[in-house]
C-alpha positions as CSV (number, residue, x, y, z in Angstrom):
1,X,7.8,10.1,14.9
2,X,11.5,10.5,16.1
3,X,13.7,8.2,18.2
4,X,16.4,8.3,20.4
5,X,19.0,5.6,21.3
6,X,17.5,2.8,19.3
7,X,20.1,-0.2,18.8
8,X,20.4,-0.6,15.1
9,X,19.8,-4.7,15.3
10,X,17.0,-3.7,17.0
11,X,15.7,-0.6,15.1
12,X,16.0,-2.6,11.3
13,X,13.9,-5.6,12.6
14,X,10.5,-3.6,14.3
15,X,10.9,-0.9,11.3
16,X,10.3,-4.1,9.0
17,X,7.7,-5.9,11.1
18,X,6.0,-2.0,11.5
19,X,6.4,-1.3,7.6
20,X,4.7,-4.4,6.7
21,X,1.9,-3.7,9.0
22,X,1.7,-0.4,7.4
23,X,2.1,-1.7,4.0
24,X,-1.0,-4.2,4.2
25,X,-3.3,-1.2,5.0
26,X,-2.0,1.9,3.5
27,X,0.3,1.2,0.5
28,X,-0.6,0.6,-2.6
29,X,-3.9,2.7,-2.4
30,X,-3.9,5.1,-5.3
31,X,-3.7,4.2,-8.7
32,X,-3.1,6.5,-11.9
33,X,-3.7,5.8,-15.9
34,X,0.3,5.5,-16.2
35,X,1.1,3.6,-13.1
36,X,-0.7,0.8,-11.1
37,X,0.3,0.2,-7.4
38,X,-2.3,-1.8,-5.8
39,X,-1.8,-4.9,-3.6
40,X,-3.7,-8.2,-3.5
41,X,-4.5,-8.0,0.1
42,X,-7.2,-5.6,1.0
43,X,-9.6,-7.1,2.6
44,X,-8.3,-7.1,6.1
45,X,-9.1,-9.6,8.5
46,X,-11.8,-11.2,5.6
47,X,-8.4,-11.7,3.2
48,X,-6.9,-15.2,3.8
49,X,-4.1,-13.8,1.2
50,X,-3.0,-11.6,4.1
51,X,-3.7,-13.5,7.0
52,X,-1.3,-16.3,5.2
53,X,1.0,-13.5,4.9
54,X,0.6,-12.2,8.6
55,X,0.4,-16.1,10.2
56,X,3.9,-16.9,7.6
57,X,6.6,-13.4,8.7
58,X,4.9,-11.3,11.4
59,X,6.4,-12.2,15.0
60,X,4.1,-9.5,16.8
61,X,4.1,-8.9,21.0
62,X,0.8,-10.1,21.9
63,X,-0.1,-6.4,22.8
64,X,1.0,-5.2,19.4
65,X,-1.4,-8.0,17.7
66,X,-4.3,-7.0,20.4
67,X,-3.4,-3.4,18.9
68,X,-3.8,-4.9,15.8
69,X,-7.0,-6.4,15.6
70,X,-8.8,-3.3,17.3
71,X,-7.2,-0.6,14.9
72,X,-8.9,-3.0,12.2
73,X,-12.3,-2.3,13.6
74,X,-12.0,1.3,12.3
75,X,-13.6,1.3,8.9
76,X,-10.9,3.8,8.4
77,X,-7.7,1.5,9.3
78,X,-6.3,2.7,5.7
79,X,-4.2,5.1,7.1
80,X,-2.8,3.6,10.0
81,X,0.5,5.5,9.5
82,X,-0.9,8.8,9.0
83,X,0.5,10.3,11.6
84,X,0.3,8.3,15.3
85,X,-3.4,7.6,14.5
86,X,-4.1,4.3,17.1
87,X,-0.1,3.9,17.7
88,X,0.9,0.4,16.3
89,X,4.4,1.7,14.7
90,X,4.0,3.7,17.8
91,X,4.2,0.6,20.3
92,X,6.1,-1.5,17.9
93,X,9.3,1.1,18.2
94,X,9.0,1.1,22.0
95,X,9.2,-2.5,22.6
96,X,12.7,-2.4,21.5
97,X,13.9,0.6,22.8
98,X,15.8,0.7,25.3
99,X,15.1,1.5,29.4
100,X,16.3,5.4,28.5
101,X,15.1,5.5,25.2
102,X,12.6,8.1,24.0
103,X,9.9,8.0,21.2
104,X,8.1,11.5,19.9
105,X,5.0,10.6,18.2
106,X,3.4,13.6,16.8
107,X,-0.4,14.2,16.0
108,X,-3.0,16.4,16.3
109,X,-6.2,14.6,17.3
110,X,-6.9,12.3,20.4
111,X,-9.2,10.7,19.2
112,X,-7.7,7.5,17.5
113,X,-4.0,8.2,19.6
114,X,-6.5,7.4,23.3
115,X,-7.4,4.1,21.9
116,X,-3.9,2.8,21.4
117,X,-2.6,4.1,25.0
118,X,-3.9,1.4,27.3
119,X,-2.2,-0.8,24.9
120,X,1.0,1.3,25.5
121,X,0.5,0.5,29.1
122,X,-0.1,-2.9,28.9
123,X,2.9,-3.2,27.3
124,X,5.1,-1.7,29.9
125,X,6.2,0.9,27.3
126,X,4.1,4.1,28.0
127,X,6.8,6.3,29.6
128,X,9.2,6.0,26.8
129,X,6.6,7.5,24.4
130,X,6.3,11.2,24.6
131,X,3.3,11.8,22.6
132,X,2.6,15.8,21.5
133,X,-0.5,16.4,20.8
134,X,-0.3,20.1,18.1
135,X,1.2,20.7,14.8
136,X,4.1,18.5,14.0
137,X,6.2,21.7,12.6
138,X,5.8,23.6,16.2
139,X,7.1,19.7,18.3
140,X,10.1,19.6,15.8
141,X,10.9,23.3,16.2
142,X,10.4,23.0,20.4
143,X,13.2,20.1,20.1
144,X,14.8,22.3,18.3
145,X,14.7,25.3,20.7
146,X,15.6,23.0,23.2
147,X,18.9,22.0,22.1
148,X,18.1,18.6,20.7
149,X,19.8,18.8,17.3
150,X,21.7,15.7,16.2
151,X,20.1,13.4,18.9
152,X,17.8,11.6,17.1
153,X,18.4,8.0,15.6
154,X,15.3,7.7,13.5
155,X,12.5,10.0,11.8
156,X,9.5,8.8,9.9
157,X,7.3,11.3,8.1
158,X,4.2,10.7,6.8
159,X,2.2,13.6,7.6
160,X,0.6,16.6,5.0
161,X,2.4,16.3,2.4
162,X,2.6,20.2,1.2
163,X,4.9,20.4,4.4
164,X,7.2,17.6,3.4
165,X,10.1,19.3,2.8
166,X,9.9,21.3,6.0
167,X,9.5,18.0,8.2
168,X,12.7,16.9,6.2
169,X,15.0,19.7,6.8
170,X,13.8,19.3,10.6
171,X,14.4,16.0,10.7
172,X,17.4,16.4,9.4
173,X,18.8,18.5,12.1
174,X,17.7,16.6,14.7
175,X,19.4,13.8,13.6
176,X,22.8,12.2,14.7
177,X,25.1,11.3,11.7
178,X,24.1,8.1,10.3
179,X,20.8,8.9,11.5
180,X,17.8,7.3,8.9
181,X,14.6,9.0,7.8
182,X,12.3,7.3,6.0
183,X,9.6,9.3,3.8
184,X,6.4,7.6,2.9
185,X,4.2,7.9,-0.4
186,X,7.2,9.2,-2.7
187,X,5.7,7.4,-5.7
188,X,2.0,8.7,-4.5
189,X,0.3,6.7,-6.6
190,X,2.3,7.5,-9.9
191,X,1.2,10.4,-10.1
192,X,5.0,12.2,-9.7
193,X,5.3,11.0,-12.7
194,X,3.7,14.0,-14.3
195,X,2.4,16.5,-11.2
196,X,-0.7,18.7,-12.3
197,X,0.2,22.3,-11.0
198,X,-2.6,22.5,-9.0
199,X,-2.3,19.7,-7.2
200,X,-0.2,20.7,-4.3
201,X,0.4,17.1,-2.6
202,X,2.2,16.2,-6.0
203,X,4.2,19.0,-6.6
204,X,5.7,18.9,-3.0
205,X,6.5,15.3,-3.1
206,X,7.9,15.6,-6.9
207,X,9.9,18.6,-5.5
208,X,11.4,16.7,-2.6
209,X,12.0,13.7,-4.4
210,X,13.9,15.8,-6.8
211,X,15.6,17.5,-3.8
212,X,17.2,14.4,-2.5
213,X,19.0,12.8,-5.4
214,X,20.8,16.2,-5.3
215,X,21.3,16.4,-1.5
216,X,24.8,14.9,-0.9
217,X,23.8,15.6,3.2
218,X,22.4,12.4,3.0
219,X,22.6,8.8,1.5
220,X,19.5,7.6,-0.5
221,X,17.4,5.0,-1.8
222,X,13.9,4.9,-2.8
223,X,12.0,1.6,-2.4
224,X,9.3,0.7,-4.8
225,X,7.3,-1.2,-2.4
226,X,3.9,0.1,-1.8
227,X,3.4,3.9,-2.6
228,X,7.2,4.1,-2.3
229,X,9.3,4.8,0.4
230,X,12.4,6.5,0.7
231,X,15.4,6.0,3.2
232,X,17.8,8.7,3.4
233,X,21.3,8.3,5.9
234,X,22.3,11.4,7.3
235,X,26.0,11.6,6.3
């Protein structure tokens, strides 16, 4: 998803009420012999852990916790970041963006994205979401063609991982100057640590990981929350 003309006040605060979100149901997943990343909350709504942790930091719009609960239902809510799938993060960004703000959410099924768009309504917040409905790569390179290079305040991929690096370099022309991306999964469950050659999700992330802490276009960190999650500021 990319962003335009998000205040940064605003912008630090829903990214940290959306990451937790995400990190209750997708971080922390995959687990290797050399490195454990698991989380103590995984039960959902049955996990009083979590719902101590959700009643004791969240301060969620009453259509992002309606959002919430019904993305839950899905026995497959593990990867509510994977892409837009039911929109949380989605609606979460638009709250706070301002009247001419824009938010491209990119996916490729309509399935999961039609269930979080009455929500998007209810909120008052539908017409700053431009959602795209194809392959990520072809709605970056359209912006591209269309002359939005360096326009963008924010980009978060989480998408195939063997295409990574290309949603990256994207990304990174169609963001302003201290524009952030944020890359989910970098630690992939430990297993960068030592890629097998033929597993292609490993070796891209290794490779982009590796990528970064030479590319002086950008400012990074890599967080070790969760699966990990990297933040690079486009210098």
């Amino acid at each position: 998803m990319s962003f335009r003309h998000i205040p940064k006040e605003a912008l630090a605060g829903s990214v940290t009420l959306g990451l937790f979100f995400v990190a209750g149901y997708f971080f922390g997943k995959k687990k290797s012999s050399r490195m454990s990343i698991s989380k103590s909350h995984g039960e959902g709504k049955d996990d009083p852990l979590l719902q101590y942790v959700l009643k004791h930091s969240m301060r969620e719009h009453p259509v992002l916790k309606q959002l919430r609960l019904k993305s839950m239902e899905d026995s497959g809510n593990i990867m509510m970041v994977a892409c837009v799938y039911t929109g949380y993060n989605t609606l979460n960004i638009a709250l706070i963006l301002p009247d001419d703000g824009v938010l491209v959410a990119c996916d490729i099924m309509e399935e999961y994205t039609n269930i979080g768009k009455p929500f998007w309504k209810e909120a008052g917040v539908e017409k700053k979401i431009d959602l795209r409905i194809q392959p990520a790569l072809k709605t970056l390179d359209d912006l591209l063609a269309v002359g939005e290079a360096e326009t963008f305040d924010f980009a978060f991929i989480d998408a195939d991982k063997v295409n990574y690096d290309n949603y990256y370099e994207k990304c990174l022309q169609l963001l302003r100057k201290g524009g952030i991306i944020a890359i989910d999964n970098v630690l992939w469950g430990g297993k960068v640590l030592n890629p097998s050659p033929g597993d292609a999700d490993t070796v891209a992330i290794d490779k982009l990981n590796k990528k970064l802490h030479r590319d002086f276009r950008v400012s990074l960190s890599m967080l070790t929350v969760g699966d990990g999650l990297t933040l690079a500021i486009k210098l």
